[in-house]
PASE-933625 format. One record per residue (C-alpha): residue in one letter; x, y, z; residue number from 1. Coordinates in nm, 2 decimals. Last residue first. Example, Ala and Ser with C-alpha at 12.3 -4.5 7.8 and 13.67 -1.06 7.14 Angstrom:
2
+---------+--------+--------+--------+-----+
! residuo !      u !      v !      w ! num !
+---------+--------+--------+--------+-----+
!       S !   1.37 !  -0.11 !   0.71 !   2 !
!       A !   1.23 !  -0.45 !   0.78 !   1 !
+---------+--------+--------+--------+-----+
//
This chain:
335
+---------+--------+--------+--------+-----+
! residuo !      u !      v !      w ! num !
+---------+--------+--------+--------+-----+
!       X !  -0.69 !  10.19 !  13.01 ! 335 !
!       X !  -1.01 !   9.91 !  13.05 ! 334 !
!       X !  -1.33 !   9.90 !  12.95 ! 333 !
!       X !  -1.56 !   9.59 !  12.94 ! 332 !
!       X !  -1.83 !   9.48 !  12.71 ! 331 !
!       X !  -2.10 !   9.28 !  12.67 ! 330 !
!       X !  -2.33 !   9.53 !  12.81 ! 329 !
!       X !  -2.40 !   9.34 !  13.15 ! 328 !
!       X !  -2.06 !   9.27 !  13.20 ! 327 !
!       X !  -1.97 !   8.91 !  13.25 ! 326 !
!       X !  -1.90 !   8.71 !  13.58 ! 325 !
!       X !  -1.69 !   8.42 !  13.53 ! 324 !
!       X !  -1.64 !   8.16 !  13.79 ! 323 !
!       X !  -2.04 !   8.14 !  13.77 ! 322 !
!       X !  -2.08 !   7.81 !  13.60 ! 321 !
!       X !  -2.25 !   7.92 !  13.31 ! 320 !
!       X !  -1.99 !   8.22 !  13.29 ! 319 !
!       X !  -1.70 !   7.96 !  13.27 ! 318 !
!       X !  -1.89 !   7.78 !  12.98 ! 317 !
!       X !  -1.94 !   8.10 !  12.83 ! 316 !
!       X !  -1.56 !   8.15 !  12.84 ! 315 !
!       X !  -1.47 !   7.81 !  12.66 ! 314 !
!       X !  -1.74 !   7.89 !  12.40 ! 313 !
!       X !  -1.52 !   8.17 !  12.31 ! 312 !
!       X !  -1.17 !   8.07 !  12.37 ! 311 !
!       X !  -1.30 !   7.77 !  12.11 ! 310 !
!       X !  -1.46 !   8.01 !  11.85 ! 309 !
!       X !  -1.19 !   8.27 !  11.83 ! 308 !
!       X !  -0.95 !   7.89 !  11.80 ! 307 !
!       X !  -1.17 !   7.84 !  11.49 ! 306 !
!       X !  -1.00 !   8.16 !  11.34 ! 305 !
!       X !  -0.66 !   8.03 !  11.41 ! 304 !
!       X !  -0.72 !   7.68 !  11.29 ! 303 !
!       X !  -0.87 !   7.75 !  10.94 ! 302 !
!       X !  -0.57 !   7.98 !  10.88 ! 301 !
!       X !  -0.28 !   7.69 !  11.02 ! 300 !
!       X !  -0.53 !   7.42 !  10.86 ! 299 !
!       X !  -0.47 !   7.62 !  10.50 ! 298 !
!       X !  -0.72 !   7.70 !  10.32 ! 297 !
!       X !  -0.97 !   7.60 !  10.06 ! 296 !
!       X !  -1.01 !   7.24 !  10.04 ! 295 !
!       X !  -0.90 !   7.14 !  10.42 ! 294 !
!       X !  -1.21 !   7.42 !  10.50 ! 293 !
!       X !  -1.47 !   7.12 !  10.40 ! 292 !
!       X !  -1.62 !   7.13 !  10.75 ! 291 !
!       X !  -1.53 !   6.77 !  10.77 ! 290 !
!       X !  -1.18 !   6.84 !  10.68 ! 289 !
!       X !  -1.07 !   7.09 !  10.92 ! 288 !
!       X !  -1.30 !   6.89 !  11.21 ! 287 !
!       X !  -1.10 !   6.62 !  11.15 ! 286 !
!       X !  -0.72 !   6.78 !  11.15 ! 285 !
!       X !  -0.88 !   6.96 !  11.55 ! 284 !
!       X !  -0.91 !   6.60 !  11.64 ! 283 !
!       X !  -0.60 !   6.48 !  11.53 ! 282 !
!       X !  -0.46 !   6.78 !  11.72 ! 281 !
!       X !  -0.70 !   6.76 !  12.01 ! 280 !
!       X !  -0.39 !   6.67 !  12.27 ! 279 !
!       X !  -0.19 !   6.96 !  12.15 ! 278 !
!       X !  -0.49 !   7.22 !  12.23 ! 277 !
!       X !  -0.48 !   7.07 !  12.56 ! 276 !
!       X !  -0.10 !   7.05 !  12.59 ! 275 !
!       X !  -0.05 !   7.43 !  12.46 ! 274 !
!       X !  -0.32 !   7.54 !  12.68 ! 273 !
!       X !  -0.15 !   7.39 !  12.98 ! 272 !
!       X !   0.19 !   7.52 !  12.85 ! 271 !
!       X !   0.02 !   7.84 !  12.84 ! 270 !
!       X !  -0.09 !   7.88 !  13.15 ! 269 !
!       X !   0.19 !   8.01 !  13.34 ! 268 !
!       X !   0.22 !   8.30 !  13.02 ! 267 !
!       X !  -0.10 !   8.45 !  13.07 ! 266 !
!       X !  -0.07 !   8.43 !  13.43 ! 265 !
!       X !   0.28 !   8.66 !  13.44 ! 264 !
!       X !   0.20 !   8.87 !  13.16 ! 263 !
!       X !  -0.18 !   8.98 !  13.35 ! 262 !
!       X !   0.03 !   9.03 !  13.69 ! 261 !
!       X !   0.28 !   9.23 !  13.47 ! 260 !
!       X !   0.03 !   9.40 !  13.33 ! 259 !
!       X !  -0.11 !   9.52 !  13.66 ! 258 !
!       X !   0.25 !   9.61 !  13.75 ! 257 !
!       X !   0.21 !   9.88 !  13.47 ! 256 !
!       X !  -0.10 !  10.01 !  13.65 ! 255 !
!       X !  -0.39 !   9.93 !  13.52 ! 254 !
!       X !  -0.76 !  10.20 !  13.51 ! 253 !
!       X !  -1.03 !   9.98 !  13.51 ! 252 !
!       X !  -1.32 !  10.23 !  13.36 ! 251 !
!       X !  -1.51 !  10.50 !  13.56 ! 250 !
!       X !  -1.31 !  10.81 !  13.44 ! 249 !
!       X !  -1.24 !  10.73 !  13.08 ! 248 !
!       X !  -1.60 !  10.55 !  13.03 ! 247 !
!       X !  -1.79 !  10.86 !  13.14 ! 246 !
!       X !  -1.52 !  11.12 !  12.92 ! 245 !
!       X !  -1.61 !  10.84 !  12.64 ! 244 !
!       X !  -2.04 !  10.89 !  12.72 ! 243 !
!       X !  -2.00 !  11.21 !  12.71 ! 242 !
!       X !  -1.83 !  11.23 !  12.41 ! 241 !
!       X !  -2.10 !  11.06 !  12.20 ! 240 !
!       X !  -1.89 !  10.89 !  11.93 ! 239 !
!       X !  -1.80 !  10.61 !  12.22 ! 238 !
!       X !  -2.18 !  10.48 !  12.17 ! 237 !
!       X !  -2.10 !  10.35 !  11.82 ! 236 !
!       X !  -1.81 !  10.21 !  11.91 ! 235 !
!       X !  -1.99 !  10.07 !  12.15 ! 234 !
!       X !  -2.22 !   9.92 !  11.96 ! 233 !
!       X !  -2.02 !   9.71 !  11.73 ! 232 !
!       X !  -1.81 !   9.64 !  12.01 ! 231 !
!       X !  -2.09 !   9.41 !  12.14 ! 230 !
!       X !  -1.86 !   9.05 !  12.17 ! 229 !
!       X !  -1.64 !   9.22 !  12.42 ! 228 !
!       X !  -1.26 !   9.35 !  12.58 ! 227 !
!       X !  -1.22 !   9.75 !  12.49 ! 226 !
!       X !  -0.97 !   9.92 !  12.56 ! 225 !
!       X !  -0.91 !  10.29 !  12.58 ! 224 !
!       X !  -0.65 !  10.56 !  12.44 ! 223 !
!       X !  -0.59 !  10.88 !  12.62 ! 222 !
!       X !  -0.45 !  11.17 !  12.57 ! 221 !
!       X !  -0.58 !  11.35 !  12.25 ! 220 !
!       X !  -0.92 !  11.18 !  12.29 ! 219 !
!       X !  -1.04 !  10.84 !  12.24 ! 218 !
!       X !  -0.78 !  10.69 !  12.14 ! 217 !
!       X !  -0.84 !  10.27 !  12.00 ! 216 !
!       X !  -0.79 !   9.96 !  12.10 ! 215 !
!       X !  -0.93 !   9.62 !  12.04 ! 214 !
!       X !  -0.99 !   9.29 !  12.20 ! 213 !
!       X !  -1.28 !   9.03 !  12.12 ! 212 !
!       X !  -1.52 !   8.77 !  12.23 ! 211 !
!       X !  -1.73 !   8.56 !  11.96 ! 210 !
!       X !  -2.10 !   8.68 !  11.96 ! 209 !
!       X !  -2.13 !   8.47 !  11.67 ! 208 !
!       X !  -2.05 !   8.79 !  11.45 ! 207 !
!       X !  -2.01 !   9.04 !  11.66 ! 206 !
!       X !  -2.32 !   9.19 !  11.86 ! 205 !
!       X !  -2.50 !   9.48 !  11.76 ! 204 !
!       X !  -2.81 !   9.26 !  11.63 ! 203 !
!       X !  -2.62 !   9.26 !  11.28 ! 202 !
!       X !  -2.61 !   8.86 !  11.33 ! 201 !
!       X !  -2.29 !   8.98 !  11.07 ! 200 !
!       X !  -2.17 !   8.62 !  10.88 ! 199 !
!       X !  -1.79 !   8.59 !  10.88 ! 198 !
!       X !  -1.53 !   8.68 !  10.60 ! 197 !
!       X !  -1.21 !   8.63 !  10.75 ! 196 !
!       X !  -0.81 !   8.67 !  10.63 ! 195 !
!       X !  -0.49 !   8.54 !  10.81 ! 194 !
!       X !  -0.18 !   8.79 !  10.73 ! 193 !
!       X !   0.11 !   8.79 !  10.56 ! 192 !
!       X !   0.16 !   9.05 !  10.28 ! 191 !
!       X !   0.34 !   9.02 !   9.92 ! 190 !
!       X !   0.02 !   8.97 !   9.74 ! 189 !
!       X !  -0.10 !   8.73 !   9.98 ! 188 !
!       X !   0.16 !   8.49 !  10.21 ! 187 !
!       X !  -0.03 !   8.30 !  10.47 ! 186 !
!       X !   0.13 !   8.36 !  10.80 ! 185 !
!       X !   0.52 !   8.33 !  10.85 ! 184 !
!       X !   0.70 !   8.12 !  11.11 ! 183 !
!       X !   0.45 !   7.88 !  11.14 ! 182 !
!       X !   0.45 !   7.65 !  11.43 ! 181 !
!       X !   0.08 !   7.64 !  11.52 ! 180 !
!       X !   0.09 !   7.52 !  11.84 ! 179 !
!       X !   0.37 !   7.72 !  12.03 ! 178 !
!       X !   0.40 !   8.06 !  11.76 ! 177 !
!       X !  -0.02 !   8.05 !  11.80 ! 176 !
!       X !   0.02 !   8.05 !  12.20 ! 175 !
!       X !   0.22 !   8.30 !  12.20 ! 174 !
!       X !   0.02 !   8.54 !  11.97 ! 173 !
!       X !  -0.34 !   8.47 !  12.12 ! 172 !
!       X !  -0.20 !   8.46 !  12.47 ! 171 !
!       X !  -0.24 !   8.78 !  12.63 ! 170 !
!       X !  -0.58 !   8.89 !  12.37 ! 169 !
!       X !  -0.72 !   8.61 !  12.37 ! 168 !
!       X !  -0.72 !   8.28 !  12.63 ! 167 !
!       X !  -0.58 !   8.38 !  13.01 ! 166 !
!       X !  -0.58 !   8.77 !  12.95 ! 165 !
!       X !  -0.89 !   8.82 !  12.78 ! 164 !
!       X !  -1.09 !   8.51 !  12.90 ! 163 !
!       X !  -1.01 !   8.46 !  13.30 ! 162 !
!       X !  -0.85 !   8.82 !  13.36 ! 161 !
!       X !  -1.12 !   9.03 !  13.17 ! 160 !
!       X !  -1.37 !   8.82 !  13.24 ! 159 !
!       X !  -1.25 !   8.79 !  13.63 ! 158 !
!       X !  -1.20 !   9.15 !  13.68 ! 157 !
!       X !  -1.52 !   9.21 !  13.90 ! 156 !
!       X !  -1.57 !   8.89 !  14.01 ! 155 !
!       X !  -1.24 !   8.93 !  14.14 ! 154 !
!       X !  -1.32 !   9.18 !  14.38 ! 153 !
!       X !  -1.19 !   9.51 !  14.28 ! 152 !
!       X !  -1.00 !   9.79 !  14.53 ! 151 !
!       X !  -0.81 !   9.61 !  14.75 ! 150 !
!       X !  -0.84 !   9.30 !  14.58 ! 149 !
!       X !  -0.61 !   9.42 !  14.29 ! 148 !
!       X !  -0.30 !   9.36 !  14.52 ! 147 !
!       X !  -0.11 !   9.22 !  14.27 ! 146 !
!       X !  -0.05 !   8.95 !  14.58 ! 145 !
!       X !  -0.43 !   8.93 !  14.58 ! 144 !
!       X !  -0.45 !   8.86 !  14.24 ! 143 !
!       X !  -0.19 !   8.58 !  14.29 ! 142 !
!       X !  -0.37 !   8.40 !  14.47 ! 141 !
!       X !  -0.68 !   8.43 !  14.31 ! 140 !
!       X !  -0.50 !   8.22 !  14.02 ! 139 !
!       X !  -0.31 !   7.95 !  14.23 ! 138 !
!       X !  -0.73 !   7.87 !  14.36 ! 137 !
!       X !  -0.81 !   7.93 !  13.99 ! 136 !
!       X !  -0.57 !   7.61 !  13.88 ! 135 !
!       X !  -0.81 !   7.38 !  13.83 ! 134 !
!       X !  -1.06 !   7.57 !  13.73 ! 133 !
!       X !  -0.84 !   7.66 !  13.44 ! 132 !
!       X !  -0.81 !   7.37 !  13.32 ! 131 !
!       X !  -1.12 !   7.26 !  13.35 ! 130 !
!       X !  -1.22 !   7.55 !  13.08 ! 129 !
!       X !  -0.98 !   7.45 !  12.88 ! 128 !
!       X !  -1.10 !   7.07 !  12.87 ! 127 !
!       X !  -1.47 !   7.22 !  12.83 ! 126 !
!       X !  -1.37 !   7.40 !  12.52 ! 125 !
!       X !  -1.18 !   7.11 !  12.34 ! 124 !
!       X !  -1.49 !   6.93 !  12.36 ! 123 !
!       X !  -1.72 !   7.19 !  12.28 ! 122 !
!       X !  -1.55 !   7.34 !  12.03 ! 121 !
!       X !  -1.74 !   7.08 !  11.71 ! 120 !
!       X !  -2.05 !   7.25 !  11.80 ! 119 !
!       X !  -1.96 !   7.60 !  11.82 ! 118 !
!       X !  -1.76 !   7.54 !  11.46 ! 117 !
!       X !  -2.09 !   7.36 !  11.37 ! 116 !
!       X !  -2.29 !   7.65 !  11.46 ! 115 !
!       X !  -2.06 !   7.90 !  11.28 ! 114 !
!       X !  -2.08 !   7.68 !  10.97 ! 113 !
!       X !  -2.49 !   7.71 !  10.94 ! 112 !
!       X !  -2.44 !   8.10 !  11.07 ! 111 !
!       X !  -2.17 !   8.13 !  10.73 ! 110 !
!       X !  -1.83 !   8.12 !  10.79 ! 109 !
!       X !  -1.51 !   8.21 !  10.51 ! 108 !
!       X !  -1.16 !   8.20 !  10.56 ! 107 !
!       X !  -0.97 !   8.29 !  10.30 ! 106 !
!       X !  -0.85 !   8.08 !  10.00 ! 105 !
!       X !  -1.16 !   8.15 !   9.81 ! 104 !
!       X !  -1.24 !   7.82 !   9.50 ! 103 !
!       X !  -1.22 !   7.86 !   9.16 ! 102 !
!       X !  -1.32 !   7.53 !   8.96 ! 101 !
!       X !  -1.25 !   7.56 !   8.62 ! 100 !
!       X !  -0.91 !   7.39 !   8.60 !  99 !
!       X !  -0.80 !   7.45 !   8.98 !  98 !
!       X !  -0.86 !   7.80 !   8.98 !  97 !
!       X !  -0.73 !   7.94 !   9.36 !  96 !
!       X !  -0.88 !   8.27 !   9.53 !  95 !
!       X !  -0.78 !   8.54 !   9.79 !  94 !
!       X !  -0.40 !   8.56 !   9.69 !  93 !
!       X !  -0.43 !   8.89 !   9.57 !  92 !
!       X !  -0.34 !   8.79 !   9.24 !  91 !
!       X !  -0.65 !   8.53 !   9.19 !  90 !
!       X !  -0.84 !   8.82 !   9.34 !  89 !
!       X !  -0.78 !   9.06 !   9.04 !  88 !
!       X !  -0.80 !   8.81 !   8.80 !  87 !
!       X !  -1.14 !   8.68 !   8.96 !  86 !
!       X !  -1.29 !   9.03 !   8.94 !  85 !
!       X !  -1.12 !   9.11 !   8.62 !  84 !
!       X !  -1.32 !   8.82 !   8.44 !  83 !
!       X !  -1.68 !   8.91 !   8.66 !  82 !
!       X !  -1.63 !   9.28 !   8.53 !  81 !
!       X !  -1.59 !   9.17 !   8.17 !  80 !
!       X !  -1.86 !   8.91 !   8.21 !  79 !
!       X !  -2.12 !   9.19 !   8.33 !  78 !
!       X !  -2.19 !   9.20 !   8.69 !  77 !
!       X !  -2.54 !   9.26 !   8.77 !  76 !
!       X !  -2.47 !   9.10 !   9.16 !  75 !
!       X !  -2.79 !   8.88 !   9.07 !  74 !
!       X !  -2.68 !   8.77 !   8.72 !  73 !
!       X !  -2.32 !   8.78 !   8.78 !  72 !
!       X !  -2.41 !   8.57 !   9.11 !  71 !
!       X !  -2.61 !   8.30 !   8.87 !  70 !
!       X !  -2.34 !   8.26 !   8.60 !  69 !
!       X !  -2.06 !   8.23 !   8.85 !  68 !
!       X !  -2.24 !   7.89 !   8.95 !  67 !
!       X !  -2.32 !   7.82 !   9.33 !  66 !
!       X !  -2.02 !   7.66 !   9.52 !  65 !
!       X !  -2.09 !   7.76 !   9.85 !  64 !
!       X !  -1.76 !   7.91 !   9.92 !  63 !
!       X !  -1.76 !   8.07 !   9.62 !  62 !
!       X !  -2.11 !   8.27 !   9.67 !  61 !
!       X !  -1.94 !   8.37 !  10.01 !  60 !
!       X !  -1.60 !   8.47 !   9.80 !  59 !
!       X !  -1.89 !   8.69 !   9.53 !  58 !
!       X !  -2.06 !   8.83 !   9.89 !  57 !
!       X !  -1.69 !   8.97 !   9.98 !  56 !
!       X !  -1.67 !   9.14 !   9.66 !  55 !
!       X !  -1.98 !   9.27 !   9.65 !  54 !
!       X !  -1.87 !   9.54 !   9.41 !  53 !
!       X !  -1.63 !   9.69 !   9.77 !  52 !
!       X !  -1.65 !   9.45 !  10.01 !  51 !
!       X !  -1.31 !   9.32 !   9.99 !  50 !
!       X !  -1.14 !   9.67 !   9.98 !  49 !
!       X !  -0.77 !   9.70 !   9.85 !  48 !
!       X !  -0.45 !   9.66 !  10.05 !  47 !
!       X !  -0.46 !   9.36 !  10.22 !  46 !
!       X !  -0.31 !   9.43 !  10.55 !  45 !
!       X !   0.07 !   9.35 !  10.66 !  44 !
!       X !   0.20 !   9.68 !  10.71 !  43 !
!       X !   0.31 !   9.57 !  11.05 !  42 !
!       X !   0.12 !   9.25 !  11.26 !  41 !
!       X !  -0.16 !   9.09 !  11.14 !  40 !
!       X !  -0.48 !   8.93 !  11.20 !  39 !
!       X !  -0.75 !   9.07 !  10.96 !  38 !
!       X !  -1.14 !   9.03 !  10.99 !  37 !
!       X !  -1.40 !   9.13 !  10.69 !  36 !
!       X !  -1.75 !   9.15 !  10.84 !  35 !
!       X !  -2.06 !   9.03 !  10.63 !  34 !
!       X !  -2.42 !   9.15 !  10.56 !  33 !
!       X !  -2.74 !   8.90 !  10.49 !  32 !
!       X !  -2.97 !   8.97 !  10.24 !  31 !
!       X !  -2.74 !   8.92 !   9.96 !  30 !
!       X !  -2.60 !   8.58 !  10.09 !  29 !
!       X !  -3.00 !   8.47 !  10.13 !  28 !
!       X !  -3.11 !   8.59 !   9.81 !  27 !
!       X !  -2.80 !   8.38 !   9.65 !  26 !
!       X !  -2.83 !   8.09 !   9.86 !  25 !
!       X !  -3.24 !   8.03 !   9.69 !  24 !
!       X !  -3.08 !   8.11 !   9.38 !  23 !
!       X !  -2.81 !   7.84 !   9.40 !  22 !
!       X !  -3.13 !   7.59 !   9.53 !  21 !
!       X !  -3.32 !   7.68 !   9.23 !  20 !
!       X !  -2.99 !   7.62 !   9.01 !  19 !
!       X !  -2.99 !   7.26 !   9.17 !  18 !
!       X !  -3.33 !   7.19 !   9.16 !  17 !
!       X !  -3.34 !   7.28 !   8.76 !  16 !
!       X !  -3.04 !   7.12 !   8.69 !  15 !
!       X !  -3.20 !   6.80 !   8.84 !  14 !
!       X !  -3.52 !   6.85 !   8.63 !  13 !
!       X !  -3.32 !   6.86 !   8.30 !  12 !
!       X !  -3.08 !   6.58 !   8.42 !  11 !
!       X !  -3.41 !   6.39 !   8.43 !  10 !
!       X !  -3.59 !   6.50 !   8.16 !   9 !
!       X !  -3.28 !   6.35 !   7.92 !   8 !
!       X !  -3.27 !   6.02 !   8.10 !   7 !
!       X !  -3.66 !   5.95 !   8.07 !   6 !
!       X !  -3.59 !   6.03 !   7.70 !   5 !
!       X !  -3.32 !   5.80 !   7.66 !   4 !
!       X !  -3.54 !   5.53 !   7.82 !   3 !
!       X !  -3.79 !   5.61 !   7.59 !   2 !
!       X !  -3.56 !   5.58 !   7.28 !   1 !
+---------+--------+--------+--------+-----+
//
């Protein structure tokens, strides 16, 4: 009878630590804010809002497996609501039941999961960036024959050309049809597109400070560019229009031959890339499972938002060494 007793307090006191440490998580996931990234091409976008009912913070609250009971209580979802919820994203192709255990099928990082995705990049990261200091000489080369010297150095252009052109934004789509295989992305509610929920440092920055393209008009003419990790800012400084008509008139203005300089290196390094990232495969199937992704989405979604990760880190190792030269904002502007 005593040791039946012992037995009973302990699974008592256990619950306890566990449901303290769930509502522990829980004030931190609703402290924090998140950012919801798509890759697609087309119509392919979700169409309904993952943050709206603290939606996204419910997949977060998934993710760490804390108990339905406690984010209903904290979110003040009734059981109804929390019963549609999960209908609702079951269908959308945003989470899995396996028996009682539901589980998000997007891709979900938190700052102790962005560290290790930082961590685990390093290797692959440093054979990138060796590549391509191996063939900068070949590189310069071939910005002079563009003749982009005559007005920039290469300093100038080199995060845009070294990072943008050579690892994102040139290369992203290519290089993800060469590695990755996959005709079609992950299939949701009729849509194909990869899917993120990533932890906001909400300092201005993107989450991790991870290096990004995007475009958007500015007027009725002209649409900019805008290569970074602190487009959260700027988009907030391109409402003030003199601040766009600044941008518009100092900004790298390319020519179409430009782009086919940009075309032209983007696509000479990619067997390189290919081969490194090739090379890691095993490597890259390890990290998947130790971060615990392998047992909510596919390694084809996990691998293209770690890849934002890699290309980053990979850059900042170029900027330690001073082959990259990045702009003091964060950002740089290009038409």
């Amino acid at each position: 009878m005593k040791y039946l007793l012992l037995s009973i307090i302990a699974v008592l006191f256990s619950s306890t630590v566990i449901s303290q440490t769930d509502e522990k998580r829980l004030d931190e996931i609703f402290s924090k804010t998140y950012r919801n990234y798509i890759i697609s091409q087309g119509d392919n976008l979700p169409d309904f809002d993952s943050r709206k009912d603290n939606t996204d913070r419910f997949l977060v609250s998934l993710s760490y497996g804390i108990a339905p009971d406690y984010f209903m209580k904290k979110a003040g979802w009734t059981s109804g609501k929390y019963e549609s919820r999960v209908r609702f994203l079951i269908e959308k192709g945003w989470v899995k039941k396996t028996g009682d255990k539901l589980t998000p099928t997007v891709f979900i990082v938190s700052e102790e999961k962005g560290e290790l995705l930082y961590k685990y990049a390093k290797p692959v990261s440093e054979a990138i960036a060796a590549s391509i200091e191996k063939d900068l000489p070949y590189i310069l080369q071939k910005y002079q024959n563009a003749g982009f010297d005559k007005k920039y150095s290469f300093g100038d252009l080199s995060f845009l050309i070294l990072s943008d052109v050579l690892l994102d934004n040139w290369q992203i789509m290519n290089m993800e049809a060469a590695f990755l295989k996959q005709e079609n992305r992950p299939e949701r509610h009729g849509k194909f597109y990869y899917a993120s929920i990533e932890e906001n440092s909400g300092d201005g920055y993107e989450p991790f400070k991870i290096y990004g393209n995007q475009s958007g008009r500015i007027n009725d003419s002209i649409w900019i560019n805008i290569y970074g990790n602190n487009r959260i800012e700027a988009n907030t400084r391109l409402a003030d229009i003199r601040f766009r008509d600044s941008v518009a008139v100092s900004c790298l203005h390319l020519k179409p031959s430009n782009y086919n300089y940009f075309d032209e290196i983007a696509a000479e390094f990619r067997p390189a890339l290919v081969k490194i990232l090739e090379d890691n495969r095993d490597y890259s199937m390890k990290v998947y499972r130790k971060t615990g992704y392998s047992e909510q989405i596919r390694f084809e979604e996990f691998f293209i938002w770690w890849y934002h990760f890699i290309y980053t880190e990979t850059t900042n190792i170029l900027a330690g060494k001073k082959i990259i030269k990045k702009p003091a904002s964060g950002n740089f502007f290009y038409l």
